[in-house]
C-alpha positions in Angstrom: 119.5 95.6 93.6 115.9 96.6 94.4 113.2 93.8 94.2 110.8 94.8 91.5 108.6 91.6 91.9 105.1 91.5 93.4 104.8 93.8 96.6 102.2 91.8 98.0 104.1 88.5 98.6 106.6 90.9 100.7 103.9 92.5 102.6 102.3 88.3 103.5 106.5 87.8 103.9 106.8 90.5 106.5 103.7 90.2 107.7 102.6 93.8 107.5 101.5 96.4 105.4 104.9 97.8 103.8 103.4 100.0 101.3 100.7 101.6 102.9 98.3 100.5 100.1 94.5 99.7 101.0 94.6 97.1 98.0 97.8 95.4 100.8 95.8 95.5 103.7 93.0 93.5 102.1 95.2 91.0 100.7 96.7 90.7 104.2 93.6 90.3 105.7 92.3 87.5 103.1 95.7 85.6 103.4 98.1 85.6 106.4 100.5 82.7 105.6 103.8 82.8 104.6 103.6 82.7 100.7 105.0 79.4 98.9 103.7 76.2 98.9 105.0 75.3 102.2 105.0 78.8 103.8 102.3 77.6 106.5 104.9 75.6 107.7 107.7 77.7 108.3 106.0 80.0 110.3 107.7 78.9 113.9 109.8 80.5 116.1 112.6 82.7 114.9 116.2 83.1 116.3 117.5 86.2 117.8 119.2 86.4 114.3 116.1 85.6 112.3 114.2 88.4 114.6 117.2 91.0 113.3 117.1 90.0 109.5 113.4 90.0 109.3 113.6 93.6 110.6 116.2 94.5 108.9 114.5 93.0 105.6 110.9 94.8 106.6 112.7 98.6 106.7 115.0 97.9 103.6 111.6 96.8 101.8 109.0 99.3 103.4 111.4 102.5 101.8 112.2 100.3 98.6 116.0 100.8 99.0 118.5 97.9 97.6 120.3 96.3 100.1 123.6 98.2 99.2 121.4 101.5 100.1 120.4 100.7 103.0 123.8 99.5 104.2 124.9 103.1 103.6 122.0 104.6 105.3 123.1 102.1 108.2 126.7 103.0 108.0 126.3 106.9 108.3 123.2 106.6 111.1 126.0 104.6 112.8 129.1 107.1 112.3 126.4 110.3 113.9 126.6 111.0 117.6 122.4 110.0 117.9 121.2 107.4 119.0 121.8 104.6 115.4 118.6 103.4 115.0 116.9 106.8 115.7 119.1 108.3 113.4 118.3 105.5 111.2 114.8 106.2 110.7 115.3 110.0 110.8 117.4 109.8 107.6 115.1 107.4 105.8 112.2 110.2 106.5 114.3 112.9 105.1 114.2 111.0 101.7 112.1 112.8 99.4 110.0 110.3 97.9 109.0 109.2 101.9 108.1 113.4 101.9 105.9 112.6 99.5 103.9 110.0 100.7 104.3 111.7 104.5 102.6 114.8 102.8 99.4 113.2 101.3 100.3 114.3 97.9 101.5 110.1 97.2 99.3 107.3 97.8 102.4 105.4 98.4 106.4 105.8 98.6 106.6 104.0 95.8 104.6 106.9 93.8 106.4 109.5 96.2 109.5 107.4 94.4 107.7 108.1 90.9 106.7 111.9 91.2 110.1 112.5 92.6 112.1 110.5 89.7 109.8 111.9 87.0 110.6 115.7 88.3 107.3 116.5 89.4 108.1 118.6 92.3 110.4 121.5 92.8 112.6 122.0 96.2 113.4 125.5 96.9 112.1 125.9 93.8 114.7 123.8 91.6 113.5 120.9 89.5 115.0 117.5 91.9 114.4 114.9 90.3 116.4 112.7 92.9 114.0 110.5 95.2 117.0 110.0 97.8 116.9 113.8 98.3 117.3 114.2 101.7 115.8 117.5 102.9 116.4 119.6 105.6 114.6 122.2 107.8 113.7 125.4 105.6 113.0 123.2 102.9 110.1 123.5 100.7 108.7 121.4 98.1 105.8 121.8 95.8 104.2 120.6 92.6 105.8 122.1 89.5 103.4 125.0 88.0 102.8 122.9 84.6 101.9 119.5 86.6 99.3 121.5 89.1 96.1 120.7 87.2 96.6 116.8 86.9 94.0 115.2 88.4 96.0 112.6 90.5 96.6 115.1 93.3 92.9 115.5 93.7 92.3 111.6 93.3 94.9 111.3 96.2 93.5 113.6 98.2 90.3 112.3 98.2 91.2 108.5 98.8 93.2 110.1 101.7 90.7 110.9 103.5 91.0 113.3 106.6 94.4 111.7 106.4 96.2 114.2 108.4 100.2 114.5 107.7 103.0 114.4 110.7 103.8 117.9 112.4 107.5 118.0 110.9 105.9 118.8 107.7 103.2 121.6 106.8 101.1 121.2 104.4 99.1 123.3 102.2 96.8 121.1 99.8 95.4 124.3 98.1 99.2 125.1 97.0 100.2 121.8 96.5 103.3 122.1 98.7 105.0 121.3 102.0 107.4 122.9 104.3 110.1 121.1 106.3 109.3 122.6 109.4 111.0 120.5 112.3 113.4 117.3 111.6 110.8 114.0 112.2 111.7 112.5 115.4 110.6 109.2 117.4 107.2 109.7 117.1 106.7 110.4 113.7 108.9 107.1 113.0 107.5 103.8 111.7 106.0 102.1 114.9 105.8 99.0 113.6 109.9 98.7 112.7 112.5 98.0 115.9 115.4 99.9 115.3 117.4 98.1 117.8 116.7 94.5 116.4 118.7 96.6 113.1 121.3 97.8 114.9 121.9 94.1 116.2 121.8 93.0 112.8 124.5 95.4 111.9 126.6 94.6 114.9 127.1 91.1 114.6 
C-alpha cells in the first residue's frame, strides 16, 4: 500500500528532501530530528542492514511506489543483463509521472503522478492516463490541446526557475511537450540514493 500520510515526517525520517518541494527543504532545515517524541534519540549508528532498509525505504518513498511496486521494479532490474541497481533507477525514470517532474512541467512527482492519473498528457499522441507508463526512446509526450491554457504550467514554470531538465529528455516549454531522446543513465540518476546498499537489501 502507498503511504498517504504527511510527506514531511518522511522527508525528517529519511533525512532528505524526497519530494523535491521547497516547502520540504525548509521544514528540513527548521527541524532535523527524527520525528516522534523520542526520535532525537534513535538517531545512532545503523547496521549494515539498517543502512540497506533505510535506502531501500528512501527510493520506494522518493517515487511514491507501494512496497509491492517496488519489489517488482527490483525483481525485473534484477532479471536484465545491466548492472541491478543501475537498471533500477533507469526503470524508475522511465515512469511517466518522474517524466513529468524531470521535464519541468510538475513541481513534484507526486503532481507528475496527478497530471498523468488525471489524463493530462498525451504519449504519441494517445490519451495515457497510467503514471507507471514507462516510456521509451521516440517517445513524445505533451499537454492535451484542451488542458494547454491552464495556468499551472505557467505557475510551474515560473517557480522553476532557470531550472534546466536532464539531456535524456528535450523540452519545448512553448509547446508544452517533451521528447524521450536518449534512455537516462548514471548521471541523470538520483545522487543522493545508493543503488548497491538496495541491491544488498534484496540479496539477503
Amino acid at each position: 500500500m502507498r503511504y498517504t500520510g504527511p510527506k514531511a515526517r518522511l522527508c525528517r525520517r529519511e533525512g532528505v528532501n524526497l519530494f523535491g518541494s521547497p516547502k520540504y527543504q525548509k521544514i528540513l532545515q527548521r527541524n532535523q530530528g527524527i520525528p516522534g517524541m523520542h526520535g532525537a534519540k534513535r538517531g545512532g549508528k545503523l547496521t549494515e542492514y539498517g543502512k540497506q532498509l533505510r535506502e531501500k525505504q528512501k527510493a520506494k518513498r522518493m517515487f511514491g511506489l507501494s512496497e509491492k511496486q517496488f519489489a517488482r521494479y527490483y525483481d525485473r532490474a534484477s532479471r536484465s543483463r545491466a548492472v541491478t541497481g543501475d537498471k533500477l533507477l533507469e526503470l524508475l525514470e522511465r515512469r511517466l509521472d518522474n517524466v513529468l517532474y524531470r521535464s519541468g512541467f510538475a513541481m513534484t512527482r507526486d503532481q507528475g503522478r496527478q497530471f498523468s492519473s488525471h489524463g493530462i498528457f498525451l504519449v504519441n499522441g494517445r490519451r495515457v492516463d497510467i503514471p507507471s507508463y514507462e516510456v521509451r526512446v521516440g517517445d513524445k509526450i505533451e499537454v492535451r490541446e484542451a488542458k494547454k491554457s491552464s495556468s499551472v504550467f505557467t505557475k510551474n514554470k515560473e517557480e522553476q526557475g532557470e531550472y534546466t531538465a536532464p539531456s535524456w529528455l528535450k523540452v519545448d516549454n512553448k509547446k508544452l511537450s517533451v521528447e524521450i531522446v536518449a534512455l537516462p543513465d548514471v548521471k541523470h540518476f538520483e545522487q543522493i540514493i545508493e543503488p548497491q546498499l538496495i541491491v544488498e537489501f534484496y540479496s539477503r
